[in-house]
DRENPA-3360 file (N, C-alpha, C; in nm, 2 decimals, always signed):
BEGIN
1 = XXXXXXXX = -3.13/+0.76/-2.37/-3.13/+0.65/-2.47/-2.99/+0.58/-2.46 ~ -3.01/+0.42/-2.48/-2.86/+0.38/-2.48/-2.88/+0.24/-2.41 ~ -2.82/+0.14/-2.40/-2.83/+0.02/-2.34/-2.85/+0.00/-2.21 ~ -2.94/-0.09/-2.19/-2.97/-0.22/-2.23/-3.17/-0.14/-2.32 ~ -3.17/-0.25/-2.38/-3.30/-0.23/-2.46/-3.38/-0.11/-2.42 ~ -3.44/-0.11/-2.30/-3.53/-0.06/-2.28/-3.44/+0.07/-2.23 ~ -3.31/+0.12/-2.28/-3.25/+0.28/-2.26/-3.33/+0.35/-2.34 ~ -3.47/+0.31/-2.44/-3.50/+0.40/-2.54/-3.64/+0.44/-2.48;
9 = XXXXXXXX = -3.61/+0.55/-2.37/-3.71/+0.58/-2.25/-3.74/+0.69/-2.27 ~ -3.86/+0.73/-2.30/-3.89/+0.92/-2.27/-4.02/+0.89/-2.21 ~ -3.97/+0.94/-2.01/-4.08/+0.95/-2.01/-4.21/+0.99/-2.00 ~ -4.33/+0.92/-1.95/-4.49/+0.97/-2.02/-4.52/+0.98/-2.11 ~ -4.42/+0.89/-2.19/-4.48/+0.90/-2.34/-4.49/+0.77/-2.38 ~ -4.58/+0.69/-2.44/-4.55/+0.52/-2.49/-4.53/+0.55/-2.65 ~ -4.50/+0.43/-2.63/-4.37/+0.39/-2.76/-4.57/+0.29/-2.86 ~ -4.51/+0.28/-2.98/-4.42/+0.36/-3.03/-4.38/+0.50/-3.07;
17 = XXXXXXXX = -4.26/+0.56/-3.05/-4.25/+0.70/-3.04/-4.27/+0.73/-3.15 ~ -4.30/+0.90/-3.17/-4.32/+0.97/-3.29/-4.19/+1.02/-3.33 ~ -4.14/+1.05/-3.47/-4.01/+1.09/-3.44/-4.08/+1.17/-3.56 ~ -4.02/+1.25/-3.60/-4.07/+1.39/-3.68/-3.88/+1.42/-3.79 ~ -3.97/+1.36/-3.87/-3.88/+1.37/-3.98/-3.82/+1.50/-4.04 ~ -3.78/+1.59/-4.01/-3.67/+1.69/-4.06/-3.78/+1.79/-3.98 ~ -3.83/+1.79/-3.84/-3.93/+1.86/-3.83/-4.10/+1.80/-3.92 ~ -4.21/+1.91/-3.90/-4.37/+1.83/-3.97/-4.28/+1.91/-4.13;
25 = XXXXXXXX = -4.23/+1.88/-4.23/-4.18/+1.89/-4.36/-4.29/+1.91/-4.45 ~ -4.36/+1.84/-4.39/-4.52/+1.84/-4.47/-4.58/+2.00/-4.55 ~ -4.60/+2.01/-4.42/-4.64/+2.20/-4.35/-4.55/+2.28/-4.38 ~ -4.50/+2.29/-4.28/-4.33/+2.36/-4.33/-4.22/+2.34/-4.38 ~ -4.12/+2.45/-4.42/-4.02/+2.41/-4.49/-3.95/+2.34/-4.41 ~ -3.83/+2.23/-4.44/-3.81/+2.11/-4.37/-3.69/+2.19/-4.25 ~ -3.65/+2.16/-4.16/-3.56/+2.15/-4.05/-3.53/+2.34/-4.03 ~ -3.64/+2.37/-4.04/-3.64/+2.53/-3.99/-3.69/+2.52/-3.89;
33 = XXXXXXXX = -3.71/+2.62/-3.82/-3.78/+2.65/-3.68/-3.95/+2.63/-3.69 ~ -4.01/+2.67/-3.76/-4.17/+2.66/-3.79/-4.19/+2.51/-3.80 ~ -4.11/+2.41/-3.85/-4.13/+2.25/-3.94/-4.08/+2.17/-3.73 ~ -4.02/+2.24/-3.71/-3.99/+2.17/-3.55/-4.06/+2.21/-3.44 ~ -4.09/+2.35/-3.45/-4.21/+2.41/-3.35/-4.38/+2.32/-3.37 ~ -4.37/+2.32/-3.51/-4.53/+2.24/-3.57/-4.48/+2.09/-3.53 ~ -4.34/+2.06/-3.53/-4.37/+1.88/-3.46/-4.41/+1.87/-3.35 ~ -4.33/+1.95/-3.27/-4.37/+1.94/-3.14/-4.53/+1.99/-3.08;
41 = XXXXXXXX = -4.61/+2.04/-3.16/-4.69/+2.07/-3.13/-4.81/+1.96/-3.15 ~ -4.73/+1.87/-3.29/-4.83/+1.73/-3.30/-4.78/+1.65/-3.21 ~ -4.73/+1.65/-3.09/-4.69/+1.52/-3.05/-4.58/+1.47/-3.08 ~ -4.47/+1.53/-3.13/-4.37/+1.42/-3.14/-4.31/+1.38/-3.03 ~ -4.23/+1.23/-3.07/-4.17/+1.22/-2.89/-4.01/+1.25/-2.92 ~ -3.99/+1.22/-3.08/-3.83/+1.26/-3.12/-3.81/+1.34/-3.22 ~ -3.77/+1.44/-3.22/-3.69/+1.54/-3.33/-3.58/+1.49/-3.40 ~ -3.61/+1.45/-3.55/-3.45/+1.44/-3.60/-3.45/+1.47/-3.71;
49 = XXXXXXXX = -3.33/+1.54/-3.68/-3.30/+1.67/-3.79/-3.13/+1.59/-3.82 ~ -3.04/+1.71/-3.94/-2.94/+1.64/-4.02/-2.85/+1.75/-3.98 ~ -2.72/+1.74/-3.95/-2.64/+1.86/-3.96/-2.51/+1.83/-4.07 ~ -2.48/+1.94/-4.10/-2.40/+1.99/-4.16/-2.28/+2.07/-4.10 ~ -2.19/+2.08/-4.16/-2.08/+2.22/-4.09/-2.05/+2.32/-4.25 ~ -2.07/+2.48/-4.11/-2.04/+2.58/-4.22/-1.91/+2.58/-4.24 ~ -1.82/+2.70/-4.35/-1.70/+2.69/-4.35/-1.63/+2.74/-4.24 ~ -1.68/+2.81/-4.14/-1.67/+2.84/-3.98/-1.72/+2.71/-3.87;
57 = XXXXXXXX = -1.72/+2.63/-3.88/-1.74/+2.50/-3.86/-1.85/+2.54/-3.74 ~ -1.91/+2.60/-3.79/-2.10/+2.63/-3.73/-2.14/+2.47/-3.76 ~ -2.21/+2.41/-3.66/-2.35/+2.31/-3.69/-2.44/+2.39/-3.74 ~ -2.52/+2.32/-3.84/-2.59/+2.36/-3.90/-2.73/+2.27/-3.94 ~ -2.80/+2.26/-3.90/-2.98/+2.18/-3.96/-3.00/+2.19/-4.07 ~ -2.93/+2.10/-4.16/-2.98/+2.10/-4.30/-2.93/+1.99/-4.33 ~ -3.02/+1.91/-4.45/-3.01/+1.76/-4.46/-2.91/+1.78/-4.62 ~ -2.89/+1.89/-4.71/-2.80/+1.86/-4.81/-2.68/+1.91/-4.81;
65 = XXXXXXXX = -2.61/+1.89/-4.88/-2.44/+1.93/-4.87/-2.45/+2.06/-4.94 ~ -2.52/+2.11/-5.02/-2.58/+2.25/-5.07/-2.66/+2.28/-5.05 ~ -2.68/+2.42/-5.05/-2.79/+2.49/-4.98/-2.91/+2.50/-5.12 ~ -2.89/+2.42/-5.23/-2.94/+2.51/-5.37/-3.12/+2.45/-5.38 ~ -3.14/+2.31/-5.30/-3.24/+2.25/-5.32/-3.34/+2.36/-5.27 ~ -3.25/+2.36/-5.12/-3.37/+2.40/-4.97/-3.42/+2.57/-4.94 ~ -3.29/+2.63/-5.02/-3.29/+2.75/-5.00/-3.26/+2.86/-5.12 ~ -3.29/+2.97/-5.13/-3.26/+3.07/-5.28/-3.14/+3.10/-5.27;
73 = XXXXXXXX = -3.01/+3.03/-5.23/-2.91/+3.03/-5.24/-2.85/+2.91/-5.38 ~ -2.71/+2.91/-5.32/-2.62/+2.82/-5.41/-2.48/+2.80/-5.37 ~ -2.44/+2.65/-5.34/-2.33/+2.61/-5.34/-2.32/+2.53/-5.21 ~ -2.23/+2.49/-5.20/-2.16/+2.38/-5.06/-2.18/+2.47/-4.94 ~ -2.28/+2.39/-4.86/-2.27/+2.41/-4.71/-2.14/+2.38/-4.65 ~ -2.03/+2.35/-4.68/-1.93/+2.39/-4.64/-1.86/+2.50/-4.69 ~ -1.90/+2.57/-4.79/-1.82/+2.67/-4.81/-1.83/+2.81/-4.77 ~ -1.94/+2.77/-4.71/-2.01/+2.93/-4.69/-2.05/+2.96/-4.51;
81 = XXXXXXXX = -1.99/+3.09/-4.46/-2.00/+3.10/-4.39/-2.12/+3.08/-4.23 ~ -2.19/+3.09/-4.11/-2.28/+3.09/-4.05/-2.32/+3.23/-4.11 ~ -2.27/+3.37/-4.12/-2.37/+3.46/-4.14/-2.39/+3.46/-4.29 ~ -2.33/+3.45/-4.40/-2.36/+3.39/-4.53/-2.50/+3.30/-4.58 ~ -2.48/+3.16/-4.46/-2.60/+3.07/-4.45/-2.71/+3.14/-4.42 ~ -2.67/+3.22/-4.32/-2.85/+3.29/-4.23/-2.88/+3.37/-4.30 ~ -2.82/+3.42/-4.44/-2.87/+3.59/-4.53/-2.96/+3.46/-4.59 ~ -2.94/+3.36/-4.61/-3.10/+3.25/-4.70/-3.15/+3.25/-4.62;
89 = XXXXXXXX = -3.22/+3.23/-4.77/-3.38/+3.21/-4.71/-3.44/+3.04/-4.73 ~ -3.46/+2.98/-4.62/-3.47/+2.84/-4.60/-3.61/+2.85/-4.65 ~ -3.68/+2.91/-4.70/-3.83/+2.89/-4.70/-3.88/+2.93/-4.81 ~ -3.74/+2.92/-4.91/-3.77/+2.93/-5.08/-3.87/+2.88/-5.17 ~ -3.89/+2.72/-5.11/-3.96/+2.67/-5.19/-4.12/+2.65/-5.18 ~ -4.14/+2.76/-5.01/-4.28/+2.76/-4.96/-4.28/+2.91/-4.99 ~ -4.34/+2.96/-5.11/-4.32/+3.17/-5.12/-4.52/+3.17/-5.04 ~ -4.55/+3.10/-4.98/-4.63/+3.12/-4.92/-4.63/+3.15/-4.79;
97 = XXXXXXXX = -4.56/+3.13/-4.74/-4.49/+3.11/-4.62/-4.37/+3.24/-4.57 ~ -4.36/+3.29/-4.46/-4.24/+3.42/-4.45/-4.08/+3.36/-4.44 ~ -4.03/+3.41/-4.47/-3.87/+3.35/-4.46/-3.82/+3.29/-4.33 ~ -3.73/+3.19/-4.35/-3.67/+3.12/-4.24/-3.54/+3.11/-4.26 ~ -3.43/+3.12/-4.18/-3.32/+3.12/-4.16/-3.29/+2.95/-4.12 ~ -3.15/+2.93/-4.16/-3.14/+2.77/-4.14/-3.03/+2.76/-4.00 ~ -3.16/+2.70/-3.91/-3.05/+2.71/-3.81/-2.97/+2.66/-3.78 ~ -2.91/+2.68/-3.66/-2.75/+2.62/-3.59/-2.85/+2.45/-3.47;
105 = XXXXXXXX = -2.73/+2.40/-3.46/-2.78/+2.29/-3.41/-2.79/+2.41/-3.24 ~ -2.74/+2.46/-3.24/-2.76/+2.56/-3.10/-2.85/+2.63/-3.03 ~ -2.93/+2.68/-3.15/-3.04/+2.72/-3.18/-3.14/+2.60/-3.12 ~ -3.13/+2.51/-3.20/-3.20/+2.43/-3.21/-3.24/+2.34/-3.07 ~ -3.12/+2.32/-3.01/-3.12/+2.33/-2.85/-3.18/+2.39/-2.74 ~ -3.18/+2.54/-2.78/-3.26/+2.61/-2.72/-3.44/+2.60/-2.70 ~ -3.46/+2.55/-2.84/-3.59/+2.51/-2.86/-3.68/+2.40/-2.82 ~ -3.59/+2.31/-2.81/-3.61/+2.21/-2.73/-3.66/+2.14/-2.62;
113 = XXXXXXXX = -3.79/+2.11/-2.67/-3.85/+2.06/-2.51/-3.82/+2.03/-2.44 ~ -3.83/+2.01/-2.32/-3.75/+1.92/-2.22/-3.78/+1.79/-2.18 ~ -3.92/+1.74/-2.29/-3.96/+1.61/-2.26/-3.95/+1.52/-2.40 ~ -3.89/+1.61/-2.52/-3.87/+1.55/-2.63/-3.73/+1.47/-2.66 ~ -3.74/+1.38/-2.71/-3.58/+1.31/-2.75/-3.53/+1.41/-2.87 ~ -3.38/+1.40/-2.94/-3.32/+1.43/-3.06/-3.28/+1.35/-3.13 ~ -3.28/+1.33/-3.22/-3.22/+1.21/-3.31/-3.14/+1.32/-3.43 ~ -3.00/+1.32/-3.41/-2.89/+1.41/-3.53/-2.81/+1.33/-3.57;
121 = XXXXXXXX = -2.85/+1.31/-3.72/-2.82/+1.22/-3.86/-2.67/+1.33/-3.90 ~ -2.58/+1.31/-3.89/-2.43/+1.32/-3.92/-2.43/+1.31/-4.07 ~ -2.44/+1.42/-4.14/-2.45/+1.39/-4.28/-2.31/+1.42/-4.38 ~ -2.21/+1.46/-4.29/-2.05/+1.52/-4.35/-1.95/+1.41/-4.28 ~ -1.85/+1.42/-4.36/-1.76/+1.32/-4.31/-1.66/+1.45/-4.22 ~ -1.65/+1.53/-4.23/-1.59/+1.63/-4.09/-1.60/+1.55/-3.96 ~ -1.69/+1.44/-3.89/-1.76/+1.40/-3.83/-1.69/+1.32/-3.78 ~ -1.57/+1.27/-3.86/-1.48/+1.20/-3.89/-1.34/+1.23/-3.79;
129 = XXXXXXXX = -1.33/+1.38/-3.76/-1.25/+1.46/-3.72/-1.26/+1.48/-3.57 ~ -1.16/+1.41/-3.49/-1.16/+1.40/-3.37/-1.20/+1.52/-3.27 ~ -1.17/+1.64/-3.36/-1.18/+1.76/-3.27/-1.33/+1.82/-3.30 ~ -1.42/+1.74/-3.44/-1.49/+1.83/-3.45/-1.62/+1.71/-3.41 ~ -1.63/+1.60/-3.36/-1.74/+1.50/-3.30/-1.66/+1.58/-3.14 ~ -1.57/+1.60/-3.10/-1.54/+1.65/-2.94/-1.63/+1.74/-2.95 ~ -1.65/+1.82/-3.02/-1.75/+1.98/-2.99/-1.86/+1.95/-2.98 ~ -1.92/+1.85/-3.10/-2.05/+1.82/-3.06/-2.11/+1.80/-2.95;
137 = XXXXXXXX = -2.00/+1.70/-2.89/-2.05/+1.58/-2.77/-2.07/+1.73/-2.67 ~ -1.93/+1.79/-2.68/-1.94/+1.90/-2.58/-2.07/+2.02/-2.57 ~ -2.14/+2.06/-2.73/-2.22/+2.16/-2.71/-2.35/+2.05/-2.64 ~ -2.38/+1.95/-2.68/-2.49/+1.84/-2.65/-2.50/+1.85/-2.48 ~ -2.38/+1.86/-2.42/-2.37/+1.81/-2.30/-2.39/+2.01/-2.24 ~ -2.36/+2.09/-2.29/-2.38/+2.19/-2.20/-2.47/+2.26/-2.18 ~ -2.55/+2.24/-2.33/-2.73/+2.23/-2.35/-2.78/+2.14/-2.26 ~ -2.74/+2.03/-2.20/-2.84/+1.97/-2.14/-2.92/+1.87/-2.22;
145 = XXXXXXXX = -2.88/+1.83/-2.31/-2.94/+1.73/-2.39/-2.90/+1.63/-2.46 ~ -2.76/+1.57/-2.40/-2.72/+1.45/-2.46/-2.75/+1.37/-2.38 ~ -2.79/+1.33/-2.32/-2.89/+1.22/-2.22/-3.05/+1.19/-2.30 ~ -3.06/+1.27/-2.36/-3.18/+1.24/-2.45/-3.12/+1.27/-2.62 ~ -3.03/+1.25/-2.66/-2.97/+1.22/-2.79/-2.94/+1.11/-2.85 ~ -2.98/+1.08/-2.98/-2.86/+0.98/-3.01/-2.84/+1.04/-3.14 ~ -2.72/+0.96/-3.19/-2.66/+1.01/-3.33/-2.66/+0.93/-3.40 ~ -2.73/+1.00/-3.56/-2.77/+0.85/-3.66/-2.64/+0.86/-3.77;
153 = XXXXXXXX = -2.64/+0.82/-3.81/-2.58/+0.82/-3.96/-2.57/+0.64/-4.03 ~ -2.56/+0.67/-4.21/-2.55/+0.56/-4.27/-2.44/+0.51/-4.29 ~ -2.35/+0.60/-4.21/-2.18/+0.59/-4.19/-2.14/+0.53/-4.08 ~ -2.10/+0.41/-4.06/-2.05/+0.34/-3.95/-1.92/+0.39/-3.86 ~ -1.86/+0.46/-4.01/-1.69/+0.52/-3.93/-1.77/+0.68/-3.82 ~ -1.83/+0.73/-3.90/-1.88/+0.84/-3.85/-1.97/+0.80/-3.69 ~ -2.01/+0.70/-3.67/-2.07/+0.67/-3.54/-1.96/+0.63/-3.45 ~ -1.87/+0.56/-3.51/-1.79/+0.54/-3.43/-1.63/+0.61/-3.41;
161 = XXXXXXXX = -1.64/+0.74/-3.47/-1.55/+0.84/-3.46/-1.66/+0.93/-3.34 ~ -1.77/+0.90/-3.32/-1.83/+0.99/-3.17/-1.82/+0.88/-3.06 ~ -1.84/+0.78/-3.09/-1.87/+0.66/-2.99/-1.72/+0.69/-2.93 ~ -1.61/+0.74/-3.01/-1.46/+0.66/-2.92/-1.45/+0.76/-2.84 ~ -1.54/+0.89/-2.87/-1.49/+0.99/-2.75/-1.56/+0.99/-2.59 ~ -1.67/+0.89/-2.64/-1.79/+0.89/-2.54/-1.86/+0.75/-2.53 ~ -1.84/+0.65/-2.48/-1.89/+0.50/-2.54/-2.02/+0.49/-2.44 ~ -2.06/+0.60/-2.37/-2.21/+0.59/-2.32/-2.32/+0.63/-2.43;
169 = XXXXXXXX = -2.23/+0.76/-2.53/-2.35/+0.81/-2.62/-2.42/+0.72/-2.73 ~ -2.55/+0.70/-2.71/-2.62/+0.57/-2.80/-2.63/+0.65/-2.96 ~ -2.59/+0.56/-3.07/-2.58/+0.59/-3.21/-2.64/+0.49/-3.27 ~ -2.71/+0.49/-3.37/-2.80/+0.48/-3.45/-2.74/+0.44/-3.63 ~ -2.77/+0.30/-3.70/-2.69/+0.27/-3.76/-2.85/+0.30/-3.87 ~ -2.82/+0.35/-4.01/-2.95/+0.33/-4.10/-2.90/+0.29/-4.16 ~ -2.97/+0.21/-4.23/-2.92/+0.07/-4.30/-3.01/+0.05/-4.44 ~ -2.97/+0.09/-4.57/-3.05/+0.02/-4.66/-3.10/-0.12/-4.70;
177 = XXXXXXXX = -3.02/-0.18/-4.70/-2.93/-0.33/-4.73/-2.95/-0.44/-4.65 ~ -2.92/-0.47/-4.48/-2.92/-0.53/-4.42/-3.05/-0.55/-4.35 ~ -3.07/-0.74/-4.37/-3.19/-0.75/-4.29/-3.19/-0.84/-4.19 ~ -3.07/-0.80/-4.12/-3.06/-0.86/-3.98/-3.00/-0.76/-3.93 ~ -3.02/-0.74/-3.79/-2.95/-0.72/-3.70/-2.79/-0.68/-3.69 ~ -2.73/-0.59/-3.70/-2.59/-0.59/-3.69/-2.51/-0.50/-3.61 ~ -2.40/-0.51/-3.60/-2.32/-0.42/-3.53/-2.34/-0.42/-3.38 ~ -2.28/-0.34/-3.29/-2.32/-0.29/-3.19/-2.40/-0.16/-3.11;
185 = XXXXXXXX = -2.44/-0.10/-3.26/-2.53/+0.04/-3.17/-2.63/+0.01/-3.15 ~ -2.67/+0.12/-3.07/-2.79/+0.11/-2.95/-2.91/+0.11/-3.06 ~ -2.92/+0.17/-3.19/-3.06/+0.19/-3.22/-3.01/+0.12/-3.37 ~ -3.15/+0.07/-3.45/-3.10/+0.05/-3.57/-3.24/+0.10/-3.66 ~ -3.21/+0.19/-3.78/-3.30/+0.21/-3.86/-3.30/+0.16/-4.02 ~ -3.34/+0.04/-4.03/-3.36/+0.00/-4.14/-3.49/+0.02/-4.24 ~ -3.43/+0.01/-4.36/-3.52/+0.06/-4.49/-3.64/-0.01/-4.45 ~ -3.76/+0.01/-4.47/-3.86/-0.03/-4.42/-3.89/-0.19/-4.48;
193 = XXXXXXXX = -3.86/-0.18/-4.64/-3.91/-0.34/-4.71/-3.84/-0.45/-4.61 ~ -3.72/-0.41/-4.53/-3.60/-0.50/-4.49/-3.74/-0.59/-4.41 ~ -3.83/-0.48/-4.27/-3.88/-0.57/-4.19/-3.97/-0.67/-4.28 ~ -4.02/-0.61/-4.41/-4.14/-0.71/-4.48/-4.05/-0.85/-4.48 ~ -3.92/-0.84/-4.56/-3.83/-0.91/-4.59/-3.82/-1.01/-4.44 ~ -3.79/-0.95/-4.35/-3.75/-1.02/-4.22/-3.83/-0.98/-4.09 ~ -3.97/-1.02/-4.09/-4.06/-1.01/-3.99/-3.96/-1.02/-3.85 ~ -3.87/-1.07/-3.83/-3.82/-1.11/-3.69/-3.69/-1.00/-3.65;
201 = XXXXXXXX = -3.70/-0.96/-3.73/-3.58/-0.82/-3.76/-3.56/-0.79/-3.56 ~ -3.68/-0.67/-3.58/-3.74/-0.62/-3.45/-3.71/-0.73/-3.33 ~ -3.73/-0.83/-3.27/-3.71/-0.92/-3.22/-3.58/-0.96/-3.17 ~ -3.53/-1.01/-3.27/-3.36/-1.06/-3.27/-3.27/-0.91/-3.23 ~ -3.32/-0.79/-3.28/-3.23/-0.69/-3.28/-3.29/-0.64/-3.07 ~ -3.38/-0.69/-3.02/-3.40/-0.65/-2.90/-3.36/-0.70/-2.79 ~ -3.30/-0.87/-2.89/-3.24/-0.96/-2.79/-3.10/-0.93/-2.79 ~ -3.07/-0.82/-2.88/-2.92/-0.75/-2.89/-2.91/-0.69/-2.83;
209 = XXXXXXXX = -3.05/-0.62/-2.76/-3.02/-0.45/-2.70/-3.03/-0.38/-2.77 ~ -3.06/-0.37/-2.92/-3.10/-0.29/-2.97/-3.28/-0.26/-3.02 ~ -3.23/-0.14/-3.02/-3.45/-0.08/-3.03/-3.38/-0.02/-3.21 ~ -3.52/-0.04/-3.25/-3.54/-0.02/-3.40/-3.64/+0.07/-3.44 ~ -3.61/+0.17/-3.55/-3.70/+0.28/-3.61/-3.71/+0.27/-3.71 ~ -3.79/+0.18/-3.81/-3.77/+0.20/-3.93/-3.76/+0.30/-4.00 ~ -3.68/+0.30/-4.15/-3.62/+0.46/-4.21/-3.76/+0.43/-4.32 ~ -3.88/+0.52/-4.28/-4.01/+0.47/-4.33/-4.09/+0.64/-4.29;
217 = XXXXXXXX = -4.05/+0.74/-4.41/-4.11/+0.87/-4.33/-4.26/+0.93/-4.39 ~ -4.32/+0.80/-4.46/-4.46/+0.79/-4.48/-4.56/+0.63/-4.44 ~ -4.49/+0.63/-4.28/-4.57/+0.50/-4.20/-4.71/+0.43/-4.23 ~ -4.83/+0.54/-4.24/-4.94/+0.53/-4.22/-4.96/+0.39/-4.22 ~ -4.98/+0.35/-4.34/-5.01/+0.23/-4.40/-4.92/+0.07/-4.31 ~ -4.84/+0.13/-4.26/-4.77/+0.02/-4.21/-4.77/+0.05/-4.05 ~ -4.82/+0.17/-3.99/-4.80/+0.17/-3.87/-4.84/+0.03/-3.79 ~ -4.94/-0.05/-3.86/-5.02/-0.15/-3.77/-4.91/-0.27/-3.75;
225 = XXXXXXXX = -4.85/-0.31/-3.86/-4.72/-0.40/-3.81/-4.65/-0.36/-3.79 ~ -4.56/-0.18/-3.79/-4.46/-0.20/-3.67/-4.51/-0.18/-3.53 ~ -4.61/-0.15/-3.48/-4.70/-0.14/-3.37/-4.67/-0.33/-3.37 ~ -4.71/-0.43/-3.43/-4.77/-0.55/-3.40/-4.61/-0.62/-3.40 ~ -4.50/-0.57/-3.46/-4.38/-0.60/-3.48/-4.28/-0.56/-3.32 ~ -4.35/-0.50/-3.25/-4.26/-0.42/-3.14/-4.20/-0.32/-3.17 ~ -4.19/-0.21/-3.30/-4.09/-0.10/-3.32/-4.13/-0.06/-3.20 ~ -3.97/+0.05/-3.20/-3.95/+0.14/-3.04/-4.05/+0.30/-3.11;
233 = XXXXXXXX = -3.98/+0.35/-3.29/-4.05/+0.45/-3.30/-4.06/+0.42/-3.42 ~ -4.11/+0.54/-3.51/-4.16/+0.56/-3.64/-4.12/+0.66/-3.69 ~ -4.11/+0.69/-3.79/-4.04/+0.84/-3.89/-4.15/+0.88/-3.94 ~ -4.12/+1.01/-3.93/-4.29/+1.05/-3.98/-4.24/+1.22/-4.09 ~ -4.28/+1.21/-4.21/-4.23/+1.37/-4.27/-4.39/+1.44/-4.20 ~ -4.52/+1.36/-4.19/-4.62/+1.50/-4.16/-4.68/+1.42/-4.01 ~ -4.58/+1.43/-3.91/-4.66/+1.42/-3.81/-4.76/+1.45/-3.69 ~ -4.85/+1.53/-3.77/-4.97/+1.61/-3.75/-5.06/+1.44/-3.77;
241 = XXXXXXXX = -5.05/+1.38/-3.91/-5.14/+1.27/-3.94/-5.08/+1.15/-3.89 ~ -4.97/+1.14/-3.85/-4.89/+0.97/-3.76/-4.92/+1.00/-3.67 ~ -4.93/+1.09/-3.59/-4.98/+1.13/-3.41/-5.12/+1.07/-3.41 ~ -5.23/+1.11/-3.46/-5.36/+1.08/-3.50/-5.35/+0.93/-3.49 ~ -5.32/+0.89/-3.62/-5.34/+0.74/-3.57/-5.26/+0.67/-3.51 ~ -5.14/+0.67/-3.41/-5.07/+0.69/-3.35/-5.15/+0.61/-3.25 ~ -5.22/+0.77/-3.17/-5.33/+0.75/-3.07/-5.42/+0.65/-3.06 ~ -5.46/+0.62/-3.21/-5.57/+0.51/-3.19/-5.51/+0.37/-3.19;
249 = XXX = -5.36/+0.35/-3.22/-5.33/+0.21/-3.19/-5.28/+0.21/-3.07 ~ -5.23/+0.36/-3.01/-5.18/+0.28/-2.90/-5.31/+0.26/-2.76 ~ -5.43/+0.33/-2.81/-5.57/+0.28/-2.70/-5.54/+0.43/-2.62;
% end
């Protein structure tokens, strides 16, 4: 993934890609192993999950700054250690379901298809910290998977505190607000109303080199214009049912 336009390549798969919102979240509890194993099994073509750092500056897959929502725990995912984080139970709020531990982005590597993309949304300003975007780039690259990465966040400093270590790795700007085209990163994910707002969005942002995913993680209803719009992908929280019709637009 990465410039010029068409870097947003996985191939044997057509676009628009599936990208699997925290894992199928639907199904399973969100950004555990079961919610990413069940994406990949509907078809996704991208995984994107949210990291955090422990107070052992562990990556960590989880989209809040506390563990209190997601898990029968309590308090700042920064303050609590990797083995602290894994005594929760990620799968609190499904007691139907057997317990899940919240994994490491390393983990999560491991699991990893070899034909799926990643999309990792930077949700801490740590990210910010010269030494601690170096590790990333470095664990990305020794797994074997920063060639199929990019990094999202709604933080501009934070994309560009990874970009200065690495100006090949493609990052990902989401955008609530803006309905044009901006900046220089390779992908842009804006709020979905933006494209109603600005049908030409898609278009002008490709004549930039940039590919577009709208931040839209209940598509259905609109898959048919960004299919008719050119998007590159789509967000999906239960992509068991975007795969499906998926299929039937793209023939």
């Amino acid at each position: 993934m990465g410039l010029p336009y068409s870097g947003l390549s996985l191939p044997g798969r057509r676009k628009p890609y599936l990208m699997a919102h925290r894992g199928n979240r639907a199904l399973f509890p969100e950004n555990t192993r079961s919610a990413f194993m069940r994406a990949f099994e509907d078809g996704s073509d991208i995984l994107e999950t949210d990291l955090q750092l422990s107070a052992d500056d562990v990556f960590m897959c989880i989209h809040d700054g506390t563990v209190d929502r997601t898990t029968n725990g309590h308090g700042s995912v920064a303050d609590l250690s990797l083995s602290e984080l894994q005594r929760l139970d990620a799968a609190a709020s499904h007691p139907d379901l057997p317990p899940e531990i919240i994994p490491t982005l390393e983990e999560l590597s491991s699991w990893l298809p070899q034909d799926v993309g990643l999309a990792l949304e930077l949700k801490s300003d740590r990210f910010l910290e010269p030494g601690i975007a170096s590790r990333l780039l470095r664990l990305l690259r020794e797994a074997d998977i920063l060639n199929r990465t990019v990094i999202l966040s709604f933080s501009q400093e934070r994309l560009r505190s990874v970009k200065a270590l690495d100006p090949a790795v493609p990052i990902g700007w989401i955008t609530l607000k803006s309905a044009i085209p901006r900046g220089t990163f390779e992908m842009l994910g804006p709020f979905w109303p933006l494209l109603m707002l600005n049908p030409f969005f898609v278009r002008w942002a490709h004549r930039r080199h940039q590919v577009v995913a709208p931040l839209d993680s209940a598509p259905e209803a609109r898959l048919g214009y960004y299919s008719w719009l050119g998007c590159d992908a789509v967000l999906s929280d239960h992509p068991h049912i975007t795969a499906e019709k998926l299929d039937k637009l793209r023939g």
